[in-house]
C-alpha positions as CSV (number, residue, x, y, z in Angstrom):
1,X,15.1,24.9,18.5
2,X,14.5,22.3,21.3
3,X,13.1,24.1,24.3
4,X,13.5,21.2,27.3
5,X,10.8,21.1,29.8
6,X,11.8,22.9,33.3
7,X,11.1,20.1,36.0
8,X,13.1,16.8,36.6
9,X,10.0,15.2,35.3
10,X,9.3,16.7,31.9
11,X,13.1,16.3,30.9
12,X,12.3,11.9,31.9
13,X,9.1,12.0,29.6
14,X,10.9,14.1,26.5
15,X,14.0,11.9,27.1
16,X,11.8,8.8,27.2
17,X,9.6,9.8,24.3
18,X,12.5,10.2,22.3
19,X,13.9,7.3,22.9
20,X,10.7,5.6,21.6
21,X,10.6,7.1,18.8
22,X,13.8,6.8,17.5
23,X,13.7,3.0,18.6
24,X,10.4,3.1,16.7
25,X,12.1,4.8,13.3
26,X,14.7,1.8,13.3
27,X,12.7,-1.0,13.7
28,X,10.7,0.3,11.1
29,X,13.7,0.9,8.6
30,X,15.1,-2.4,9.5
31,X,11.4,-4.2,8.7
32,X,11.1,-2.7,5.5
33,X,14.6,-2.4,4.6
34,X,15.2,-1.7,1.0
35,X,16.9,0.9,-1.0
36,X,13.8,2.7,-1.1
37,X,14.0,3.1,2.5
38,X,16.8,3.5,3.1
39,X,17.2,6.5,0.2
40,X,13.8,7.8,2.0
41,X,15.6,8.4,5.5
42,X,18.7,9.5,3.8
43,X,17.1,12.6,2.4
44,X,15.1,13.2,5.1
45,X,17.9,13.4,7.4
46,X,20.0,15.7,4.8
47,X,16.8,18.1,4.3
48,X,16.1,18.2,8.3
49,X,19.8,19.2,9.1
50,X,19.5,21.3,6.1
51,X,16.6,23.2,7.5
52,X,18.5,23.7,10.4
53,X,21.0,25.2,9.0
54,X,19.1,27.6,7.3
55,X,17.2,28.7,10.3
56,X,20.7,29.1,12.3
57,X,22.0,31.3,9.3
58,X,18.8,33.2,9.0
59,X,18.5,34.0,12.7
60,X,21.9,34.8,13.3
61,X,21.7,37.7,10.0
62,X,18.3,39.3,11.6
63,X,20.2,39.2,15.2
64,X,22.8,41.1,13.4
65,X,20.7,43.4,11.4
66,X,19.0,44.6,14.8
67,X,21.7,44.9,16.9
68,X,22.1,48.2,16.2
69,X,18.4,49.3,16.1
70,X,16.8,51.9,18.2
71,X,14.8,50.0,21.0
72,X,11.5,51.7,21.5
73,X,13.4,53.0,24.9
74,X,15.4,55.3,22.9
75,X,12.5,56.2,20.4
76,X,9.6,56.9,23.5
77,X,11.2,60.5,24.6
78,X,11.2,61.4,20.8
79,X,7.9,60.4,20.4
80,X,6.5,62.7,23.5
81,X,8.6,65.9,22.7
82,X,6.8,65.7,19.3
83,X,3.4,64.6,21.2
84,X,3.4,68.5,22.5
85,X,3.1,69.6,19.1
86,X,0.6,68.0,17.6
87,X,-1.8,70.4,16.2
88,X,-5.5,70.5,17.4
89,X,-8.8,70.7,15.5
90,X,-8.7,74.3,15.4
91,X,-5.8,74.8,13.6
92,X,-3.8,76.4,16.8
């Protein structure tokens, strides 16, 4: 997940450096342009979005799975009614 900076300046630099980058990924490709290459960024690009994919899937089934856990709101109360009882070194 992209997390974009919180000031009018951070979002210019992030915007800027990706646009440099990507400017710098094509002129590489297109300088050493071959199948090879080209094959190279193809997977790349499957396996990122891919990954991506995967991580959306997998975070949306644990958001699902825990929606209907206890929060440790509801388990605190049961955990001091049964912090009364606890027995003592004595044995009492």
């Amino acid at each position: 997940m992209v997390h974009w900076p919180k000031t009018v300046g951070g979002n210019a630099l992030a915007l800027l450096l990706t646009v440099v980058v990507v400017a710098t990924v094509v002129q590489g490709a297109i300088a050493l342009s071959g199948p090879f290459i080209w094959g190279s960024l193809t997977v790349i690009a499957f396996t990122s979005i891919a990954v991506v994919v995967w991580y959306r899937r997998a975070q949306a089934a644990s958001d699902l799975a825990l929606a209907d856990a206890p929060s440790f709101a509801d388990v605190l109360p049961h955990w001091n009614d049964h912090s009364d009882r606890v027995p003592t070194a004595s044995g009492s």
